[in-house]
C-alpha positions as CSV (number, residue, x, y, z in Angstrom):
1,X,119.1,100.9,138.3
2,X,118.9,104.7,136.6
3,X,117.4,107.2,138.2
4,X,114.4,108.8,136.1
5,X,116.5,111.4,134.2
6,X,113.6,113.9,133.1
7,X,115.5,115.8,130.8
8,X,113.7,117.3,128.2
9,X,114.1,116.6,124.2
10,X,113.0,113.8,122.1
11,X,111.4,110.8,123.2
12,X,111.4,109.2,126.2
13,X,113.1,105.4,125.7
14,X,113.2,102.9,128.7
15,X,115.6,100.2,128.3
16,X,115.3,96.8,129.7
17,X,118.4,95.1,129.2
18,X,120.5,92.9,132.0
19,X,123.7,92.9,129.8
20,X,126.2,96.2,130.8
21,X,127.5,96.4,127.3
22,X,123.9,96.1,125.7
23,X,122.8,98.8,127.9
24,X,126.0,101.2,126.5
25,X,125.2,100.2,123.0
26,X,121.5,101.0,123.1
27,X,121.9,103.7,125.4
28,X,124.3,105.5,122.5
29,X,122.3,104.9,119.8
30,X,118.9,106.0,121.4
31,X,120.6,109.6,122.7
32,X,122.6,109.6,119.3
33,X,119.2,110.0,117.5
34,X,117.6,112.9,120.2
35,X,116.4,110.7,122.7
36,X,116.2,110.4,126.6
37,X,117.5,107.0,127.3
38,X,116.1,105.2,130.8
39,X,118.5,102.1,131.4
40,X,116.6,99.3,134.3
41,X,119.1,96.5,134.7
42,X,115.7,93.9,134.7
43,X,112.5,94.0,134.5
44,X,111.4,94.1,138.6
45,X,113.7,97.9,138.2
46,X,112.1,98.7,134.8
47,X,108.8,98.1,136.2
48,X,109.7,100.2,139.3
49,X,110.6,103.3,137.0
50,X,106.8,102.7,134.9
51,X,105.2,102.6,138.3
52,X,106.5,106.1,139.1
53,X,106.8,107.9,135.3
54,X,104.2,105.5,133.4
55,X,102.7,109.0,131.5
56,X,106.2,110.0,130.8
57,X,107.7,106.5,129.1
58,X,106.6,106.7,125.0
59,X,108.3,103.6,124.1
60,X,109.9,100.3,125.7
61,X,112.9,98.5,124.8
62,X,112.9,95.2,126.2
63,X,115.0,92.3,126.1
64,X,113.3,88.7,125.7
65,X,115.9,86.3,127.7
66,X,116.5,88.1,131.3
67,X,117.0,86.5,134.5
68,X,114.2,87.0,137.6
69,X,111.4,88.1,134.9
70,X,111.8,87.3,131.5
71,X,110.1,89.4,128.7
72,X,108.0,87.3,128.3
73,X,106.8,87.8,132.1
74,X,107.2,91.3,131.7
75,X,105.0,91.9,129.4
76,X,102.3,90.4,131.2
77,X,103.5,92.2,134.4
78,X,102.9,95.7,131.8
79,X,99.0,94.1,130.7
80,X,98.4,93.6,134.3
81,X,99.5,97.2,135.4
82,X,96.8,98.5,132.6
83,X,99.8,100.5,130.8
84,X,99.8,100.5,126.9
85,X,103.3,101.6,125.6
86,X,104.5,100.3,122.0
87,X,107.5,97.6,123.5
88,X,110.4,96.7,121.1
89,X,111.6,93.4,121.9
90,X,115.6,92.1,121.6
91,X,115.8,88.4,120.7
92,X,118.9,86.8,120.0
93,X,117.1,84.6,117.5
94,X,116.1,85.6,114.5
95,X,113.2,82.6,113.3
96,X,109.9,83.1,112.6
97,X,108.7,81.2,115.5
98,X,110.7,84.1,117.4
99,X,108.9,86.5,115.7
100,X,105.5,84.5,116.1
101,X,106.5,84.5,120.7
102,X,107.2,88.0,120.5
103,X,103.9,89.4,118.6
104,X,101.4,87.3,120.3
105,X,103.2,88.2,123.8
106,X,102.3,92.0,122.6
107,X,105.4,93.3,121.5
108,X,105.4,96.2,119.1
109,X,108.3,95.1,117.0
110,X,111.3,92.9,117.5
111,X,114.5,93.3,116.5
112,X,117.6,90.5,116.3
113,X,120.6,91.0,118.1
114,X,123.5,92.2,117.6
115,X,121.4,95.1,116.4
116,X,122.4,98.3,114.6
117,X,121.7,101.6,115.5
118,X,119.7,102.4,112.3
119,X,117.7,99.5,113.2
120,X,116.4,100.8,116.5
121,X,116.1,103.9,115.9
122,X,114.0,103.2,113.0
123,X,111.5,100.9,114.7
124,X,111.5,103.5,117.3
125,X,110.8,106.3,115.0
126,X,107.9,103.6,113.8
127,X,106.8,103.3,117.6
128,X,106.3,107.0,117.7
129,X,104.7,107.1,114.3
130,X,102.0,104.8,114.8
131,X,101.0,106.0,118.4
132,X,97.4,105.6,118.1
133,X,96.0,108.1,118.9
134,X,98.3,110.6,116.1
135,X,97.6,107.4,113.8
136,X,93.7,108.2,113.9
137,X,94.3,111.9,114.2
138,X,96.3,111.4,110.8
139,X,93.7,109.4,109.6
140,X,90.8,111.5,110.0
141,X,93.1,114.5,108.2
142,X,94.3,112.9,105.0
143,X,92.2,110.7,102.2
144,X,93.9,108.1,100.8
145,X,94.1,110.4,97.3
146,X,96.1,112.9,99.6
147,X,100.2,113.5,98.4
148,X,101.9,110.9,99.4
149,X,106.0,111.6,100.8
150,X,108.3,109.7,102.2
151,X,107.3,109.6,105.8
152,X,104.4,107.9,105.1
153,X,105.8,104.8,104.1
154,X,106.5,102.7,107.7
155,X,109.3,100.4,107.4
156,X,112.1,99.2,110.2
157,X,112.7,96.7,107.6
158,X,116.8,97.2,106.4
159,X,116.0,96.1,102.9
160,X,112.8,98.8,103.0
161,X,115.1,101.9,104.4
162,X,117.9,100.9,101.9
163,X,114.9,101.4,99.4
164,X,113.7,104.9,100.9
165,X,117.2,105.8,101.3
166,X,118.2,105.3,97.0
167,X,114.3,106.8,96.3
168,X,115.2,109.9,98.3
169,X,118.5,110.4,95.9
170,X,116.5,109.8,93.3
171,X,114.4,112.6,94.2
172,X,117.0,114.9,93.7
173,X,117.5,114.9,90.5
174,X,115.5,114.0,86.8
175,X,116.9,110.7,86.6
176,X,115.0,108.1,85.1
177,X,113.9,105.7,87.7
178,X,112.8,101.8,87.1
179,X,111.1,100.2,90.6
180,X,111.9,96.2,90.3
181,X,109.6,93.8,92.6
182,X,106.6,91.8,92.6
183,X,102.8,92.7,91.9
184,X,101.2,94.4,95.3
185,X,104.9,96.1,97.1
186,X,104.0,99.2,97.0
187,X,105.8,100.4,93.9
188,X,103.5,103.3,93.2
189,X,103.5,104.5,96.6
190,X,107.7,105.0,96.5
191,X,107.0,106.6,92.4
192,X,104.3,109.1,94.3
193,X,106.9,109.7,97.0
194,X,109.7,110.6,94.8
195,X,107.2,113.1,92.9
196,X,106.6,114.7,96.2
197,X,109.6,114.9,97.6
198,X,111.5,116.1,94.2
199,X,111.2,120.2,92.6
200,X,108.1,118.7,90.5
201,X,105.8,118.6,93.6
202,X,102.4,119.9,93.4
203,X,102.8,119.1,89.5
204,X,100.9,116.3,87.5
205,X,101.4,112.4,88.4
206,X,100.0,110.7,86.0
207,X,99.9,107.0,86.4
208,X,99.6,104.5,83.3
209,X,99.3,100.5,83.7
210,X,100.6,99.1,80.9
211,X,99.5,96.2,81.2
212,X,95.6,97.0,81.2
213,X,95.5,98.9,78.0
214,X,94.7,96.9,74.9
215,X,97.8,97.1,72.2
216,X,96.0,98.8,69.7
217,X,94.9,101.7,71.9
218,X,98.5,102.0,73.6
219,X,100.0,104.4,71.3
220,X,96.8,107.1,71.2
221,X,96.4,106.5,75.3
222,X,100.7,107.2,76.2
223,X,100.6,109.7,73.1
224,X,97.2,111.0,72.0
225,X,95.6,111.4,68.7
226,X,94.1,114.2,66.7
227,X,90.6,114.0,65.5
228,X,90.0,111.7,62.5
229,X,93.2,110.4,63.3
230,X,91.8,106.6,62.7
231,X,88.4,104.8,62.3
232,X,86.6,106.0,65.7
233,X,88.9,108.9,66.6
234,X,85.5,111.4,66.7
235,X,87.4,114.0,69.1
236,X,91.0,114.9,69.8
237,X,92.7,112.8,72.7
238,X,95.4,114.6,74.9
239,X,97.8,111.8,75.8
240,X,99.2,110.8,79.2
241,X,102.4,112.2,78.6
242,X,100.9,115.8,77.6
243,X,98.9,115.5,80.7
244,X,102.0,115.0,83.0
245,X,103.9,117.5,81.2
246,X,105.8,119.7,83.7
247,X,105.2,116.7,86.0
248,X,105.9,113.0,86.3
249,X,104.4,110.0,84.1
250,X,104.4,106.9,86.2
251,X,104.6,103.7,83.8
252,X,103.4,100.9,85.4
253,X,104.0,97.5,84.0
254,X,106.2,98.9,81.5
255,X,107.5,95.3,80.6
256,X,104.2,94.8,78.7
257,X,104.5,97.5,76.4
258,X,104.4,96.4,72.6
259,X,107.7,96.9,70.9
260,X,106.0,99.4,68.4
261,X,105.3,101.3,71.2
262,X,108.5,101.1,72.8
263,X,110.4,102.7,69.8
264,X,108.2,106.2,70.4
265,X,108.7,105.8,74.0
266,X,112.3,105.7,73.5
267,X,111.9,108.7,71.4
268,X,110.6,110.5,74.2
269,X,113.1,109.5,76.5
270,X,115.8,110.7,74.3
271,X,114.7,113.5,72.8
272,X,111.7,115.2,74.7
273,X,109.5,115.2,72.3
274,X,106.1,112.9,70.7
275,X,104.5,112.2,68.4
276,X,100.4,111.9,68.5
277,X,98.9,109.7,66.6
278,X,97.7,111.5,63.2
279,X,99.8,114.7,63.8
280,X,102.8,116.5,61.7
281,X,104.8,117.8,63.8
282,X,106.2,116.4,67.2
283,X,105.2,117.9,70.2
284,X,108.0,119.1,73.0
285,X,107.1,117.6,76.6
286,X,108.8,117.9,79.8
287,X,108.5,114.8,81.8
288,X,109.7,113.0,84.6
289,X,109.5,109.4,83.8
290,X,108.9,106.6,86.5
291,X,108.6,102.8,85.4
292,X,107.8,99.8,87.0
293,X,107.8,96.3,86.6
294,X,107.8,92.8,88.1
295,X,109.6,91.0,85.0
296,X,113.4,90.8,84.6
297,X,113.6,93.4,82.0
298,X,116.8,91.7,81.4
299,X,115.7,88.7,80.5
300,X,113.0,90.3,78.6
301,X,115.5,92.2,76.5
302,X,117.0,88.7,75.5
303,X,113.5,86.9,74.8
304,X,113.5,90.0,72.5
305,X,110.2,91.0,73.9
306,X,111.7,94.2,75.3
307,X,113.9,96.7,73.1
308,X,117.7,96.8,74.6
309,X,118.5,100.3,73.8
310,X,114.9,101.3,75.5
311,X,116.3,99.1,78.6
312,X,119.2,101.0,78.8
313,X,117.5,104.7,78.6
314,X,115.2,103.7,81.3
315,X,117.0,101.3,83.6
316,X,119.5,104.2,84.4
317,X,118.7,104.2,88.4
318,X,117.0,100.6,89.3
319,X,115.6,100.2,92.6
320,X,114.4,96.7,93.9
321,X,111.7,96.2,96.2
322,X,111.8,93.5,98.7
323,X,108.3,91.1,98.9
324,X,106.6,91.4,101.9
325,X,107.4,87.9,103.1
326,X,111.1,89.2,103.1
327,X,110.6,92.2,105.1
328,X,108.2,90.7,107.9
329,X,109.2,93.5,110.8
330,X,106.9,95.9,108.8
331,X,103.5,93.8,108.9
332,X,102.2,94.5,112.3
333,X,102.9,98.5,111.1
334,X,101.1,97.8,107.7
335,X,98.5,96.0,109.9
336,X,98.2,98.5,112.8
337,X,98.1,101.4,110.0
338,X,95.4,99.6,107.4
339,X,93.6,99.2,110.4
340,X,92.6,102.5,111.5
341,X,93.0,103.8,107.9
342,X,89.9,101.6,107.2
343,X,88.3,102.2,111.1
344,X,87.7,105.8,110.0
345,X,86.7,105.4,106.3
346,X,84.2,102.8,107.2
347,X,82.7,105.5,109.9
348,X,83.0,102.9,113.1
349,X,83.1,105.9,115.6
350,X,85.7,103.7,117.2
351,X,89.1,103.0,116.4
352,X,90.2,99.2,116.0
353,X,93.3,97.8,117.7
354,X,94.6,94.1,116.4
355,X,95.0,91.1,119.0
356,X,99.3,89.8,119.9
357,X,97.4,87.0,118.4
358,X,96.3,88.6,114.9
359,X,99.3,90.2,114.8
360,X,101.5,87.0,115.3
361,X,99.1,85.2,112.6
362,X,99.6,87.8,110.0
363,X,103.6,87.8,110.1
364,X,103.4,83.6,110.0
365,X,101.6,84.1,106.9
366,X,103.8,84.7,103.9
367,X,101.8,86.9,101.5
368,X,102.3,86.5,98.3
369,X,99.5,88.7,97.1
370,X,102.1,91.2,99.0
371,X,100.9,94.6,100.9
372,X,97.9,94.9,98.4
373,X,96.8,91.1,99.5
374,X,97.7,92.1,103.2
375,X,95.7,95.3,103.0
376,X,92.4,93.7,101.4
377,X,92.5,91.8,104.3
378,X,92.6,94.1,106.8
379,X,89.8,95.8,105.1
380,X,87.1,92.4,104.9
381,X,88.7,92.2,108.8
382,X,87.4,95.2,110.0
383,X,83.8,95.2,107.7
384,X,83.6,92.3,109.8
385,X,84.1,93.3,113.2
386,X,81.9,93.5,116.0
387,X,84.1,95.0,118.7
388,X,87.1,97.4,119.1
389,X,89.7,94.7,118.6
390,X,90.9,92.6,115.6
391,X,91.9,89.2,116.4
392,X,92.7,85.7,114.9
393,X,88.9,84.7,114.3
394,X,88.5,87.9,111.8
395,X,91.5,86.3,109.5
396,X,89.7,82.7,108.6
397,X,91.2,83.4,105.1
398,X,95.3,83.5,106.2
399,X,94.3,81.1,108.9
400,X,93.2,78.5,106.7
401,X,96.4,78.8,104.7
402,X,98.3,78.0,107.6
403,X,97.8,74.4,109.1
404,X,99.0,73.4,111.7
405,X,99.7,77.4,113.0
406,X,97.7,77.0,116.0
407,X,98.9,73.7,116.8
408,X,101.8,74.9,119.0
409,X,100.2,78.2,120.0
410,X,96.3,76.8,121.2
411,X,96.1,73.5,122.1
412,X,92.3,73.5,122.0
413,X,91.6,74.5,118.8
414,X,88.8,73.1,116.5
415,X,87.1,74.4,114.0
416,X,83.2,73.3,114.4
417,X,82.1,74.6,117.6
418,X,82.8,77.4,120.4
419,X,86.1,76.2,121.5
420,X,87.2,77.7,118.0
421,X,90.5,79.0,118.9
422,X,90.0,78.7,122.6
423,X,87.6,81.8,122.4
424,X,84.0,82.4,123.3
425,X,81.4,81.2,121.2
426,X,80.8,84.9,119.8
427,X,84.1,84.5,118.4
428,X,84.2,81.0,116.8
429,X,80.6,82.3,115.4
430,X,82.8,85.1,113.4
431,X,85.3,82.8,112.3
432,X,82.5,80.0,110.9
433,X,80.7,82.7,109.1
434,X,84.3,84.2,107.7
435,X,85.1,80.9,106.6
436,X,82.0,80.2,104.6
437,X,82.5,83.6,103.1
438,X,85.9,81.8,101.6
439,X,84.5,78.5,100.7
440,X,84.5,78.7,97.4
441,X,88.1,77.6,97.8
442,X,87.8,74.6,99.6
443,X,88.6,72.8,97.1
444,X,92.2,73.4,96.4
445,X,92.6,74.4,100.4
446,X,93.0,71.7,102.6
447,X,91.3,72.0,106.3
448,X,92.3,73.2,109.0
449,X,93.9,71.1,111.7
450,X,91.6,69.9,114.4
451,X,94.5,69.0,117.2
452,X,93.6,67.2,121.0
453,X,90.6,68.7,123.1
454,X,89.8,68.1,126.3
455,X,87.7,65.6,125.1
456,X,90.0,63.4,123.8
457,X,90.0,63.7,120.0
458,X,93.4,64.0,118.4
459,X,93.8,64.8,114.8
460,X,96.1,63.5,111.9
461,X,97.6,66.9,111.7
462,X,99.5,67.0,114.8
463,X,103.2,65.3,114.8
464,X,103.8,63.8,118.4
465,X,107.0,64.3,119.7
466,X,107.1,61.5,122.7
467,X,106.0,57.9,122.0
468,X,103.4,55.4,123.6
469,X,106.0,55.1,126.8
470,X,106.6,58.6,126.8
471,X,110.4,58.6,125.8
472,X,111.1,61.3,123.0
473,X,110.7,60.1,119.6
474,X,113.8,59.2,117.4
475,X,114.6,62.3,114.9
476,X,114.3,60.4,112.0
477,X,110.9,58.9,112.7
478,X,109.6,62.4,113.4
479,X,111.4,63.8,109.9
480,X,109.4,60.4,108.1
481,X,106.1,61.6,109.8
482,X,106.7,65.4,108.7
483,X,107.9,64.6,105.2
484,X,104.8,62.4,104.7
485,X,102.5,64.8,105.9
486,X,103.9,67.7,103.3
487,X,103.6,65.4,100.8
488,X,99.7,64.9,101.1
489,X,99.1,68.5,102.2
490,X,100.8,70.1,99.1
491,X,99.3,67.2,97.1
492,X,102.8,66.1,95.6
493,X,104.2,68.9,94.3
494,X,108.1,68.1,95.1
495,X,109.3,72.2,94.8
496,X,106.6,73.5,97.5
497,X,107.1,70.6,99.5
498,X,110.9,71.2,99.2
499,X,110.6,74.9,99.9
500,X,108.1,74.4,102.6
501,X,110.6,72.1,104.7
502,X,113.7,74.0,103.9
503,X,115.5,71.7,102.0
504,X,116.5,71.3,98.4
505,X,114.7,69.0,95.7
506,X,118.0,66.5,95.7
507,X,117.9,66.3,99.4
508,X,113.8,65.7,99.2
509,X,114.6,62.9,96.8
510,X,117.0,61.2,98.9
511,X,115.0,61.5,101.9
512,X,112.5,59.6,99.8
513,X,114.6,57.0,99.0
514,X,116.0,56.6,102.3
515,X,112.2,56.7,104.1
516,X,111.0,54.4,101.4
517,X,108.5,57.3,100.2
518,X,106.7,56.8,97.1
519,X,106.2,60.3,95.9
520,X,103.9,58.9,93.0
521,X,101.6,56.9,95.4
522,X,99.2,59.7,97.9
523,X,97.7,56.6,99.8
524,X,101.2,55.9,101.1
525,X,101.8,59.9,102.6
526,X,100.0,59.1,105.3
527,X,101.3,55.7,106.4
């Protein structure tokens, strides 16, 4: 074991790590980025060292598989002890189920071995970030409207700092940007960070959705109009691009521009200059354009929806965003963050913490709806909160999207009285009321699974994995039994099934053939 070095500078790291050579590698990676590095060979030493310099640890590294106390064990060990320190967790396996141990054990963030230096130190930059106590200080200082930069965004995701890292260049310079990615990543948020971090900050952003306007008013909104210009033009209309001049003009959905449109806007691109609707002379503008979309422009420019030159003008530095289902590291740090963001805004005169539990629900659940879906439901979470913690009962929404989540995790869930999650009655009571709030969806969402109670009652959901004798099941019985079971939860539909189970459509089909599956027939899923 390490003596406590008390050296000053940085952050103060304790590593729990039984391999020698893992030790070195953290150890130079922690001090290479400022820190104090504490090395305990397991976790009996590492608990030694918190028992004597608790106040003086900020964050904890902690390795999952360790001999005499596991992290597992550990972090229990920590919970008992009463000490709350943000604990990175090493696993040497990198599936969600991993991730789903690690989160509901209480870990801060986990991170897959071998793992780089950037990678730690970013999720312990993160740690540090989203201390409570400065997240609700930071909180209580800044609206949401407030300038947005680049340490704002929280990410240990690799994809998400290879996406800061090209929007920082970017910064640097006037070079037309185009953010790539699905509805709800956060695409403004990296245009509004590029504004502030480039020689236009403190000058107009101007945002424009594309896709919202109504064709005919396009033209007049992007470029403006002069009175009498058309039928109903009563007064003279400064255009967005006048009202970011000096500034940036953020285009959102740019793929839904009309080509008409798309000629001026090329125009503008090229030459600087507009022309408003009804006027003479073109107008000189000096803007920083910003576009987003979440259609293959590409692909666009071939349907001959989208005009090639204009493609080529604007799609000078493209930067991709990853979906949040690919980038799952950063939603307990989205969570954490929405949560006290909304805490203070809804004046609770508390702040809200979120359950291992919550936290491992969220990252199971694959978002499609992205940051924007994951932040609306943060919000409805903590509107709905009666205490000073967020937990699985406040999510009935992702809950009910995930059957058969809590089959492995609580053996004694049900979802019709106070056993609801193998929580108090209170609880199950917030969770029946949030999932009448939903049930206008119930019918295209299928139930969730009731699995064995102490009273006996097993459901149809639950997949045994040792027969009547109690010998382990064949593997191909079991697959039949899962394979069946997708098929009458997704109703059918042979690419979610396929995706779902991790196998491709031909496989599926053979599998059916093999089983002796009738796709066509639902009464036969659940033989």
């Amino acid at each position: 074991m390490t003596v406590f070095n008390s050296a000053k500078g940085g952050a103060q790291i304790l590593v729990v790590e039984d391999d020698p050579i893992q030790r070195r590698l953290l150890r130079n990676a922690i001090e290479r980025h400022g820190h104090v590095a504490h090395m305990a060979e397991n976790g009996r030493f590492g608990l030694e060292i918190l028992k004597r310099n608790s106040e003086q640890i900020n964050v904890i590294v902690l390795d999952l598989m360790m001999p005499e106390m596991n992290g597992i064990e550990f972090l229990g060990a920590l919970s008992d002890m009463g000490i709350d320190l943000p604990v990175i967790v090493q696993t040497g396996q990198g599936g969600i189920e991993t991730v789903v141990q690690a989160m509901r054990a209480g870990a801060f963030d986990f991170v897959v071995k071998p793992v780089s230096p950037e990678r730690i130190a970013a999720s312990i930059a993160n740690a540090l970030k989203l201390d409570q106590r400065e997240a609700r200080a930071r909180a209580g200082r800044r609206s949401r409207s407030s300038t947005i930069s680049f340490d704002d965004i929280v990410s240990a995701s690799p994809a998400m700092m290879r996406v800061i890292d090209l929007a920082q260049r970017a910064a640097q310079s006037n070079i037309p940007v185009v953010l790539e990615g699905e509805s709800g990543v956060g695409k403004e948020l990296v245009a509004r960070a590029i504004q502030a971090a480039s020689d236009r900050a403190g000058k107009p952003f101007v945002t424009v959705n594309c896709g919202a306007i109504p064709h005919n008013l396009v033209e007049s909104i992007l470029f403006g109009h002069e009175k009498g210009a058309f039928t109903g033009a009563a007064e003279r209309h400064v255009g967005k691009f006048m009202e970011a001049d000096g500034g940036t003009l953020f285009l959102d959905e740019v793929g839904d521009l009309p080509l008409e449109v798309q000629v001026k806007l090329l125009r503008a691109v090229q030459q600087g200059e507009i022309e408003t609707v009804g006027a003479r002379v073109a107008q000189k503008v000096n803007v920083r354009l910003i576009s987003a979309t979440n259609k293959d422009l590409i692909e666009e420019v071939k349907a001959g929806r989208f005009r090639e030159d204009l493609y080529y003008r604007l799609n000078v530095f493209p930067i991709t965003m990853p979906a949040l289902r690919r980038r799952k590291e950063d939603i307990p740090y989205l969570a954490r963050a929405f949560a006290d963001r909304f805490a203070h805004e809804q004046k609770l005169g508390h702040s809200l913490s979120i359950s291992p539990g919550a936290v491992a629900l969220l990252t199971a659940y694959d978002w499609p709806g992205n940051i924007r879906q994951l932040e609306n439901a943060i919000f409805r979470a903590v509107v709905l909160s009666e205490g000073s913690e967020l937990i699985e009962a406040d999510f009935p929404q992702i809950a009910a999207q995930l059957p058969g989540y809590f089959t492995a995790e609580h053996p004694t869930l049900v979802v019709d009285n106070s056993e609801a999650f193998g929580i108090d009655a209170a609880a199950a009571e917030r969770f029946d009321r949030g999932m009448r709030v939903i049930s206008s969806d119930a019918a295209t969402t299928p139930p969730l699974s009731i699995v064995e109670t102490s009273s006996g009652h097993v459901s149809d959901n639950v997949i045994a994995s040792t027969d009547p004798s109690g010998d382990v099941r064949k593997l191909a019985d079991v697959e039949e039994e899962l394979i069946r079971f997708a098929l009458k939860f997704y109703r059918g539909q042979m690419s979610q099934v396929a995706r779902k189970l991790g196998i491709g459509r031909s496989t599926l089909y053979r599998k059916l053939k093999d089983y002796g599956i009738d796709p066509d027939d639902p009464q036969k899923h659940a033989a």
